[in-house]
Structure formats: C-alpha cells, structure tokens
C-alpha positions in Angstrom: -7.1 15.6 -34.4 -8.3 16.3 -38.2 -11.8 14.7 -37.6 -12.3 17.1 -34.8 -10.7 20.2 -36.4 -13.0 19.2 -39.2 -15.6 19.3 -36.9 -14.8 22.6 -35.4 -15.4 23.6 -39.3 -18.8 22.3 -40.0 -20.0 24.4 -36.7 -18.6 27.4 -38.5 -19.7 26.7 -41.6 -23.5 25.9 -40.5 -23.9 28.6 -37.5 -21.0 30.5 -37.2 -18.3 31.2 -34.0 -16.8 34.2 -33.1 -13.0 34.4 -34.4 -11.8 34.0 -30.6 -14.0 30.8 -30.2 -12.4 29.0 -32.9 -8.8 30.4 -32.2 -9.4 28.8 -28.5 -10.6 25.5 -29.3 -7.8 25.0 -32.1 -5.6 25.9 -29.2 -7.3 23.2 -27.1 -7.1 20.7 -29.9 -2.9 21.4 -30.7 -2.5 20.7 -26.9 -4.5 17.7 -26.5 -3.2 16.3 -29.7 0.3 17.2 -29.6 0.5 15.7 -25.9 -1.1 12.3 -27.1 1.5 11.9 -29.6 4.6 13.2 -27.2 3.6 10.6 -25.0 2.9 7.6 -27.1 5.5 7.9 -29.2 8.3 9.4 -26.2 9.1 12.4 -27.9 10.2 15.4 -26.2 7.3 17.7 -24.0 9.4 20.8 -26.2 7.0 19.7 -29.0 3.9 20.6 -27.2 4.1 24.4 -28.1 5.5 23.9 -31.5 2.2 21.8 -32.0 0.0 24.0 -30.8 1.3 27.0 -33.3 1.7 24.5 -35.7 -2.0 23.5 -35.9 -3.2 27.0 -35.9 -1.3 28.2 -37.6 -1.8 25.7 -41.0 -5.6 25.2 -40.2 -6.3 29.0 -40.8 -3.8 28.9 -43.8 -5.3 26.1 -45.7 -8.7 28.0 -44.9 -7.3 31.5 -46.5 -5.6 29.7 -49.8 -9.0 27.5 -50.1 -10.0 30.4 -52.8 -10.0 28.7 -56.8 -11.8 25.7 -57.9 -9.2 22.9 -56.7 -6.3 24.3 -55.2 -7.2 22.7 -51.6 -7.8 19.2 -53.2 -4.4 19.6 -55.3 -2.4 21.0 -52.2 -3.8 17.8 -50.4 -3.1 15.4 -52.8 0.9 16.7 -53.5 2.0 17.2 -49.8 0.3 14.1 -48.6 1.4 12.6 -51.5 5.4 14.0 -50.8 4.8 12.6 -47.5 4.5 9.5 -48.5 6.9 9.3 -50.1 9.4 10.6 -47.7 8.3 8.1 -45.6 8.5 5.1 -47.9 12.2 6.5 -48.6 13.0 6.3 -44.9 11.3 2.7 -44.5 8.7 4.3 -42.0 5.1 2.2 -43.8 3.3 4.4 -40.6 4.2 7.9 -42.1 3.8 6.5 -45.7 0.2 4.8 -44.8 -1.0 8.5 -43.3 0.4 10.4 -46.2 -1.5 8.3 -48.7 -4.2 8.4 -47.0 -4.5 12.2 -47.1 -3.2 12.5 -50.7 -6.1 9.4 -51.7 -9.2 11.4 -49.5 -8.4 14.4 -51.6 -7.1 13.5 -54.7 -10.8 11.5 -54.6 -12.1 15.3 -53.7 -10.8 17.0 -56.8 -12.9 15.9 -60.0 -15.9 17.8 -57.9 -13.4 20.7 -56.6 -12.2 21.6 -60.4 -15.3 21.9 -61.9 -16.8 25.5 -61.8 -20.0 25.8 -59.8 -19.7 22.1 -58.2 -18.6 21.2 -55.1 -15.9 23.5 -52.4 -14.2 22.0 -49.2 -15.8 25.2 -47.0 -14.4 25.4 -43.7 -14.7 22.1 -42.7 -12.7 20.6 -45.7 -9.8 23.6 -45.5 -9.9 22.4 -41.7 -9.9 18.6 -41.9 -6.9 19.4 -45.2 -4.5 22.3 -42.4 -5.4 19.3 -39.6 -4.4 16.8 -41.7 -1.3 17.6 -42.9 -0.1 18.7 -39.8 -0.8 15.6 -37.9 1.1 13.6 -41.0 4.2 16.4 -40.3 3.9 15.8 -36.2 3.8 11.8 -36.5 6.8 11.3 -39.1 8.8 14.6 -37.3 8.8 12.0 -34.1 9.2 9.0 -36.2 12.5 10.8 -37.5 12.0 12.3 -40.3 14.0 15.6 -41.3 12.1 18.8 -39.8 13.1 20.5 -43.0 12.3 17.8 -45.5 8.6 17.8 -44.1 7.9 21.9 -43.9 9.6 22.1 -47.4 6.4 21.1 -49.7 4.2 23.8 -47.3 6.7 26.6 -47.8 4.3 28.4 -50.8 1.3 28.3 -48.8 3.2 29.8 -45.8 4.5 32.7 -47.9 1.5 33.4 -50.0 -0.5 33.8 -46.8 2.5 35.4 -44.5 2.9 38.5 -47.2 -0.6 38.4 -47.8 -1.1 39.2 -44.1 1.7 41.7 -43.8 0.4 43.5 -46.6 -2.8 44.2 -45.7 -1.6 44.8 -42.0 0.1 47.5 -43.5 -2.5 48.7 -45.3 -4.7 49.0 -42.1 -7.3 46.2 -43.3 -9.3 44.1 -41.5 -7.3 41.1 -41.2 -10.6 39.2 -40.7 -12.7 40.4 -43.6 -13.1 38.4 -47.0 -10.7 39.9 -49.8 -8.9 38.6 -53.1 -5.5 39.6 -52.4 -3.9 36.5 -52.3 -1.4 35.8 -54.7 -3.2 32.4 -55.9 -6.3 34.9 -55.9 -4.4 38.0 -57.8 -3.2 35.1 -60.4 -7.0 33.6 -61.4 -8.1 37.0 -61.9 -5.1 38.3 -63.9 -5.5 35.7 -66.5 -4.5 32.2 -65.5 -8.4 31.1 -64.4 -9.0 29.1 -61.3 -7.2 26.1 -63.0 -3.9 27.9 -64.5 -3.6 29.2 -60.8 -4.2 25.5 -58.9 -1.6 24.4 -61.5 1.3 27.1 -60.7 0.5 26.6 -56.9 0.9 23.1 -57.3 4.3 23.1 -59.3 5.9 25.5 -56.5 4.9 23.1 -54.0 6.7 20.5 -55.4 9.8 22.6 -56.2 9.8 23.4 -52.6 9.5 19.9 -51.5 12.1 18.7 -53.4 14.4 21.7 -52.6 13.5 20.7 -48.8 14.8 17.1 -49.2 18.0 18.1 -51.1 18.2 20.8 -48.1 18.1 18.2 -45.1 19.8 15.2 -46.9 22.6 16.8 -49.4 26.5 17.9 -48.2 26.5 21.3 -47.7 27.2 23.3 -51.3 24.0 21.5 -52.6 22.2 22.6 -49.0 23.1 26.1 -49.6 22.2 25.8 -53.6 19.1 24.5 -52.4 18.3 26.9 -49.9 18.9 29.8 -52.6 16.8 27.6 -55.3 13.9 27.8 -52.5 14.2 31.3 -52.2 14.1 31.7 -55.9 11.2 29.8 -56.1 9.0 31.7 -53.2 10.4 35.4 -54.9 9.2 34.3 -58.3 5.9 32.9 -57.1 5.1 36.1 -55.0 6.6 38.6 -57.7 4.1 36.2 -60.8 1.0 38.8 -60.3 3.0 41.8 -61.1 5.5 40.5 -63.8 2.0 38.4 -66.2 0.8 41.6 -65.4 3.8 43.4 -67.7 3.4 41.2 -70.7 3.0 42.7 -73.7 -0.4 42.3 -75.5 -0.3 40.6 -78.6 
C-alpha cells in the first residue's frame, strides 16, 4: 500500500493530476489494501470504510504538514518509532518490525531533510510517510492493539490540519491553493525557524502518544486525566502562534 501511494506521488510530483484523480485512486488503494488485510488477517469487513478514510485522509495530512525542513522525517521517525514500541510492549515482533522499519527509512531521511536548501520528501515522500503509517495503525489495530493507543501519537497532525481547514473554509479560501497558515507554518515564521518548529511538533506528538496509551490501558480517573492532559496539549499547541506572538520584547 505505501509503495504504491508513494507512487501515486512521484506522478504528481513529475506531471501533475487533477485533485479528483488522486482523491480516486487513494480511494481505490484504501479499498484494495484494507480488504487484503481484512481477509488475511480475519478481521471484520466493518474495517473496509474506516480504511478507506483512514488512508485519505492521513496521506493528504502528511502532505499539508510536510512544510519546514524535517518535520516529515521527525513525524516518521517518532510515530513509527511509538509503534514499535507499542508493539514490542504487547509481544506482537510483526507490528514492532513495521514500526521500525518506518521510524529507521525516515530517521535515515532526516540529516538531508534538516538542512536548509537540501533535500524535501515532495509528494511522494509525504505520500509513502501518510501510507506508511497508516498501514503500521491497520496491521497492529487487527493484531490487537488498542485503537486509541495507536491514533494517540497522530492526534497533533490531525488538529493542526483539521482547524487549519476550518479556518480557511471559513474564510472562503481555496482549500486547494498553497498557503502558510498552518500552525507548524505560523510557528517557523514567528520566530522558532524551521527547526524550533519540527522540535515543538515533535514533543506534542509524543505527549499525545503517551497520553493515548495511559488513555487505553489506565483505570478510569487516570483515562479521564489523560484525556483532559490531551486536550491540554492540542489547545496549547494550536493557541502557541498567538501567545510567542504576545511576548514581550527584550
């Protein structure tokens, strides 16, 4: 699924498709893929849809935060990373194998996507990253791991794109068009730099992730402390632009 998502990527990247060409064949791919995995691994058909929005869904919000010199790579590395890790917890070497595999491809990717003028992922790296991960989430959902735990480390992404979307909705822009007002985007301009901004995007994610697990695993007065500490974290992320842009000047 991620080669050929990748795939779908370089053809956009090299000549181009029409918004409702790639929205089609990503459709295709979540089907196709998603159905493969139901049936080899006897999960329930229910998963089908959820894997088709799923794929969609994260393969065009990897490719809208892929803005600052090595925030893709980083976001690779931690949630493939966390996957991992989730899966090595849970004695499942399949899920942990996939995860490292990710987190190793683009942890390899960064020294290139940090520096300033190098090397970028372009649309077939942000696609082959959103494929990735979601294939990783599909596989260790079925293998049994916690739906929560595994959408907890993709949580910042989600809401940095979601409000992003809304906004300029609102706003009646294009939602198509090239722009910078991501929060990720709104923070490298405002006085972090490409690399203070990879580094706060990076540090939610993890909060998130660990929130998740705490979430899915813990009785339920830490569940509900960690659902208000995930909360917390996505309100201060979103709300960062506007309050670094309060500080007083020295």
């Amino acid at each position: 699924m991620s080669i050929v998502n990748a795939a779908i990527g370089a053809v956009e990247d090299v000549r181009g498709l029409p918004v409702r060409v790639r929205f089609g064949l990503q459709v295709v791919l979540g089907l196709v893929a998603t159905w493969v995995l139901v049936v080899s691994m006897a999960a329930s058909f229910w998963w089908i849809p959820l894997g088709i929005v799923a794929l969609v869904a994260y393969t065009n919000i990897a490719n809208f935060m892929d803005g600052v010199n090595g925030i893709s790579s980083m976001h690779g590395s931690v949630v493939g990373g966390f996957y991992a890790g989730l899966g090595a917890v849970a004695g499942l070497p399949g899920v942990t194998a996939a995860g490292l595999v990710v987190a190793a491809a683009f942890l390899g990717f960064l020294p290139w996507n940090l520096a300033r003028r190098r090397m970028f992922l372009g649309d077939v790296g942000s696609y082959l990253l959103g494929g990735s991960l979601v294939a990783v989430a599909i596989y260790a959902a079925f293998s049994g791991i916690s739906f929560v735990a595994l959408i907890g480390p993709v949580l910042v992404y989600v809401a940095d794109t979601g409000t992003t979307i809304i906004a300029r909705w609102r706003r009646g822009e294009p939602l198509h068009e090239a722009h910078r007002s991501h929060v990720y985007q709104r923070l490298a301009a405002g006085g972090l730099g490409h690399l203070g901004s990879t580094a706060v995007v990076s540090v939610a994610t993890l909060a998130t992730g660990l929130l998740g697990v705490v979430v899915a695993t813990g009785a339920w007065p830490l569940q509900v402390l960690a659902v208000l500490g995930i909360l917390l974290v996505l309100a201060v992320y979103l709300c960062l632009p506007r309050l670094l842009g309060r500080r007083p000047r020295l």
